[in-house]
C-alpha positions, -999 to +999 in steps of 0.1 A: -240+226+142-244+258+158-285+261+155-294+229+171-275+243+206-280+278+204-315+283+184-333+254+200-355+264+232-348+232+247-310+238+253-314+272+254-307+273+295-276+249+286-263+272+259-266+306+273-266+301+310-237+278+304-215+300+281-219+326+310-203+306+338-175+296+314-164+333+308-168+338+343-147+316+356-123+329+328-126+365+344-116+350+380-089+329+360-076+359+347-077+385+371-059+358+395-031+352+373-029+393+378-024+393+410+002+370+406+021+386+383+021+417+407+030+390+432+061+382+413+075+420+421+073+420+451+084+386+459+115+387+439+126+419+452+125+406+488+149+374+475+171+401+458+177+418+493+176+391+520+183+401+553+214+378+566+208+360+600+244+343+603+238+303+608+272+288+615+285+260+598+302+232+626+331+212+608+315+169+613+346+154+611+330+118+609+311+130+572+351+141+560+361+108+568+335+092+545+342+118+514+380+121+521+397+108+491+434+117+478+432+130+442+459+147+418+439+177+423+439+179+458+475+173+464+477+201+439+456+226+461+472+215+495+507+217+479+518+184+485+537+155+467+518+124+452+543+107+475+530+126+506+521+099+534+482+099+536+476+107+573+495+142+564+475+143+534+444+139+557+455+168+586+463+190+557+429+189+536+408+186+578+430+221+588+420+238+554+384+224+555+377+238+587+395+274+581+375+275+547+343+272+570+354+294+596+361+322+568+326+315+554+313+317+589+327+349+593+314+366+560+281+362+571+284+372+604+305+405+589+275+405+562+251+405+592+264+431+609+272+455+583+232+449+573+223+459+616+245+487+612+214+500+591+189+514+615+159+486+604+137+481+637+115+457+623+095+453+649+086+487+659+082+492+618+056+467+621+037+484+650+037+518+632+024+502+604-005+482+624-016+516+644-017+537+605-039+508+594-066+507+625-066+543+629-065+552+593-042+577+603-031+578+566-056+599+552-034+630+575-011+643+553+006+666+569+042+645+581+049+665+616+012+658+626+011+627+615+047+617+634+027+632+668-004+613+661+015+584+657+038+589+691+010+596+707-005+561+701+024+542+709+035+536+740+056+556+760+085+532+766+091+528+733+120+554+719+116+563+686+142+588+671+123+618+645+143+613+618+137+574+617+097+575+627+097+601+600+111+579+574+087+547+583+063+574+576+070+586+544+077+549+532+045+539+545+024+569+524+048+565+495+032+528+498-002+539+503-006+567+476+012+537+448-017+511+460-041+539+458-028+546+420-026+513+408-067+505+420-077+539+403-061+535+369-067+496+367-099+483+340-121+462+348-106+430+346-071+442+366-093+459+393-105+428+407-072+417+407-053+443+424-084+450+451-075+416+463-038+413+459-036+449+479-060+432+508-040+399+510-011+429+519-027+444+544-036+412+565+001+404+565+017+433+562-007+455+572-001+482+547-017+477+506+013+479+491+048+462+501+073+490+518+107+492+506+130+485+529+167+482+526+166+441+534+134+417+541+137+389+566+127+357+570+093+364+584+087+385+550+095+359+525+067+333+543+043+360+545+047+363+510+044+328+505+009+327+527-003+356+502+009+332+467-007+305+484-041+329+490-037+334+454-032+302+441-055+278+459-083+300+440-071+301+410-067+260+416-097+255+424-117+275+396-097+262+370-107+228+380-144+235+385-140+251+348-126+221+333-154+205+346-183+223+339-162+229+304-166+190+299-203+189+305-211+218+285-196+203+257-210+169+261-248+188+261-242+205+228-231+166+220-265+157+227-282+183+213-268+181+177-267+140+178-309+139+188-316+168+164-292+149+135-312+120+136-345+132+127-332+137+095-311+115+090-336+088+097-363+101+070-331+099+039-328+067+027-288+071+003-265+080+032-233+103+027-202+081+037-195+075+072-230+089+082-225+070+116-196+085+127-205+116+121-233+116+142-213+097+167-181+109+168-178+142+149-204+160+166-186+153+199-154+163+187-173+197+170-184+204+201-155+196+226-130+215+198-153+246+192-157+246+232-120+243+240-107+267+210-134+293+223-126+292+254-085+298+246-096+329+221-116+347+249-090+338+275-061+355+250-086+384+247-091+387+283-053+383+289-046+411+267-070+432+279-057+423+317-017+427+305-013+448+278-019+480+301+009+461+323+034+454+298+027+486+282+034+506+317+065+485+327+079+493+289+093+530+297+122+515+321+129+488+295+134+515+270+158+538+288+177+511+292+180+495+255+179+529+238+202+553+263+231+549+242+215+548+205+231+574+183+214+602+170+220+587+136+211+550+141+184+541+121+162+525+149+168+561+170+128+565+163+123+535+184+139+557+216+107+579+223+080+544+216+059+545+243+049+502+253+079+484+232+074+457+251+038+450+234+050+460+199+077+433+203+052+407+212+028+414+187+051+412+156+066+379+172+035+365+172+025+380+140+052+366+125+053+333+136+012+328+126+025+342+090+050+312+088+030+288+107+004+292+082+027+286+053+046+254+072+014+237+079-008+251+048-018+213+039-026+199+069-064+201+068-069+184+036-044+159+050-070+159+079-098+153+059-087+127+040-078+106+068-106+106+089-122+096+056-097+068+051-105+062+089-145+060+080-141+036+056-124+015+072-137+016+103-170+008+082-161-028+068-152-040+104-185-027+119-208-045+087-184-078+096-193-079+129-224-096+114-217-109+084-176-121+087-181-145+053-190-116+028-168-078+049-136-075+061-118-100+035-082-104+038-079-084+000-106-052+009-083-049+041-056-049+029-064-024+002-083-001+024-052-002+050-029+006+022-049+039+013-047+043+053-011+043+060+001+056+026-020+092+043-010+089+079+028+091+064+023+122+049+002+135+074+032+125+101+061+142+076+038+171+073+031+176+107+072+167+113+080+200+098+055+220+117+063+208+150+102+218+139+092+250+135+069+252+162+091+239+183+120+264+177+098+293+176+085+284+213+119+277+227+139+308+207+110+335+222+117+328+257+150+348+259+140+376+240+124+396+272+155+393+286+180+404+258+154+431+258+158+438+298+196+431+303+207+469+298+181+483+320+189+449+342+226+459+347+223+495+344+206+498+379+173+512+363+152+477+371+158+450+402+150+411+398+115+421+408+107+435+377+123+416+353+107+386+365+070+406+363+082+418+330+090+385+319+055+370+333+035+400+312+055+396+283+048+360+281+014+365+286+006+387+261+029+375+235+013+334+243-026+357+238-012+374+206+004+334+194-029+321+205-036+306+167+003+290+169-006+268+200-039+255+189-032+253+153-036+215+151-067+219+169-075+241+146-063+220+112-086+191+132-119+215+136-115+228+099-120+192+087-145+182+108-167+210+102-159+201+068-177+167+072-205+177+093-214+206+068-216+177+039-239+159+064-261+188+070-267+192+034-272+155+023-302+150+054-313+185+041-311+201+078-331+230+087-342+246+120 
């Protein structure tokens, strides 16, 4: 199976060369989906503090007429009998329609202008930030020199008060020396990642990390949106050239096993049953399983490898969250001072649920087996009728060999009923648990929205890596026979290499 791809100098370009491309378009994969994970942080704390521009809400009488309808419960709200004469009715509900939108009106504009109060010149922000950026005026650490290098570069009609062209300052290296961190301590997968999520920041925001500021406007969020979208058209595009390539590569180790099959099969005169299909359709289905599986085990491991340092980092505010008011004598108080929870959590979830799954679905692949050699057989007395209809396929062997067929696809269907119950609970019951895990930390002030949802995205990541034997267990029930069949085929034509 293996030998006639990988050990045969023919293929050898196919095998190696091939196998190469597809873990490198895994690494690219991979160190994407990084990038937007650290997108997620910094897009969901700009939603969680939107700057309010007051739009104001004009009352279109003509739409009230169309909904305007007299119900119990709005006679109830206007304080009016069900006798009440319907034009009142109407005046009453128009006057309170249009005071309802004038008080929304004005909570937006009070919103607004409590938010301007705040001292955020955006603009002049943004100019700071592009003359620290073409100057690399960052590298001067000193504040007070920095503050005149930086007045000195701007232009003299612009008024800039100390304290606040100090503070654009300080956010700005706070910004630079975090992006700086991150690049230095990432490996070798997340460096990629966060080299060109930092970049896609500093062409449109001109600084490598996002600056907090006390709201974001609207100009933020679609800059944000251009740098997802920088992201993700990448990632689209590799994934599809992967699929590709993927479908090909299989389809060569295809031809390789079929053409070196045959010379041995061809010189062995008492065939094992099913010989045909096993040359025609198992060796495709080897090869396209083995390919696919592979590819999902080396993308779990490179997803660990990417998230695990993530998760693990991200896990100390989770902790002082769920832990901050744990007696002294609870018996999890050990779990207070566990550095990367987070990463525990996921791994005995997933260990957990591949103990059970193995139990649940522990006679699947001799189920498997047995029907694709129920399948063979009768697959076998249509393809000998097709020539000779007077002696194959009578309405008694048919029947019989149907019987045999459907009696093991109901078991196989009941067997693989109770696996998908539990498969099925398992996936939908682990997608709270990052958040029962976050909520203290969550409404104890110690995270924003921003991190949860990057939290959520790690967590999900490395807990699908660590589950990766879960999700592909029928693939892997359906490999287990079919290796099954093609190893009995290798020994009755005697292979060798």
């Amino acid at each position: 199976m293996f030998k006639s791809f990988f050990l045969s100098k023919k293929w050898i370009l196919w095998a190696y060369l091939g196998l190469f491309l597809l873990l490198f378009f895994l690494y690219i994969q991979t160190s994407l989906n990084v990038a937007i994970n650290a997108w997620y942080n910094d897009f969901y704390n700009a939603l969680q503090k939107p700057k309010i521009t007051a739009i104001k809400l004009e009352f279109n009488e003509e739409n009230f007429k169309d909904e305007f309808k007299i119900t119990p419960a709005l006679l109830r709200e206007l304080n009016l009998n069900e006798d009440a004469n319907e034009s009142v009715v109407y005046e009453k509900a128009k006057a309170k329609k249009m005071q309802d939108l004038e008080q929304e009106n004005t909570s937006r504009l009070n919103t607004q202008n409590e938010q301007n109060k705040i001292n955020n010149d955006d603009e002049m922000s943004e100019k700071i930030l592009l003359i620290l950026k073409d100057n690399n005026f960052l590298e001067e650490q000193n504040l007070s020199k920095l503050s005149q290098m930086v007045k000195n570069a701007l232009n003299k009609d612009e008024r800039l008060s100390d304290d606040k062209l100090k503070s654009i300052l300080q956010n700005a290296q706070k910004a630079s020396a975090k992006a700086k961190a991150n690049l230095e301590n990432a490996n070798f997968i997340n460096k990629f990642a966060i080299f060109y999520y930092q970049k896609l920041l500093e062409y449109f925001f001109h600084t490598p990390a996002m600056i907090e500021k006390p709201y974001y406007d609207l100009s933020d969020f679609y800059a944000l949106i251009f740098v997802f979208l920088a992201i993700a058209f990448p990632y689209v595009l590799i994934a599809t050239i992967n699929i590709y390539f993927a479908s090909v590569y299989a389809f060569k180790w295809r031809e390789a096993m079929t053409f070196s099959y045959l010379k041995f099969w061809k010189n062995k005169n008492d065939n094992i049953e099913g010989s045909s299909q096993r040359i025609q359709e198992d060796t495709y289905r080897f090869s396209k399983l083995v390919e696919s599986l592979g590819l999902s085990f080396i993308r779990a491991l490179m997803t660990l490898v990417a998230f695990v340092p993530i998760l693990w980092g991200l896990s100390d505010m989770v902790s002082a969250g769920l832990f901050a008011n744990l007696d002294k004598n609870s018996p999890f108080y050990f779990l207070k001072d566990t550095n990367g929870l987070l990463v525990y959590v996921a791994l005995l979830i997933s260990l957990g649920g591949l103990v059970i799954s193995w139990f649940v679905g522990i006679k699947l692949p001799g189920l498997e087996y047995n029907n694709q050699k129920a399948e063979a057989a009768f697959r076998k007395e249509l393809v000998y009728a097709e020539d000779d209809r007077l002696n194959y396929a009578k309405k008694e062997t048919m029947i019989e060999l149907f019987t045999g067929l459907k009696f093991n696809y109901k078991r196989l269907f009941l067997h693989y009923g109770y696996f998908n119950i539990w498969l099925y609970l398992f996936e939908q019951a682990i997608v709270i648990v990052p958040f029962i895990i976050m909520a203290p930390s969550l409404f104890g002030g110690l995270i924003m929205l921003g991190v949860v949802i990057q939290i959520n995205n790690a967590f999900d990541q490395v807990r699908s890596s660590f589950s990766v034997f879960i999700t592909n267990w029928t693939s892997i029930t359906e490999l287990r026979s079919i290796y099954k069949r093609l190893n009995e085929f290798e020994k009755n034509i005697e292979y060798k290499i």
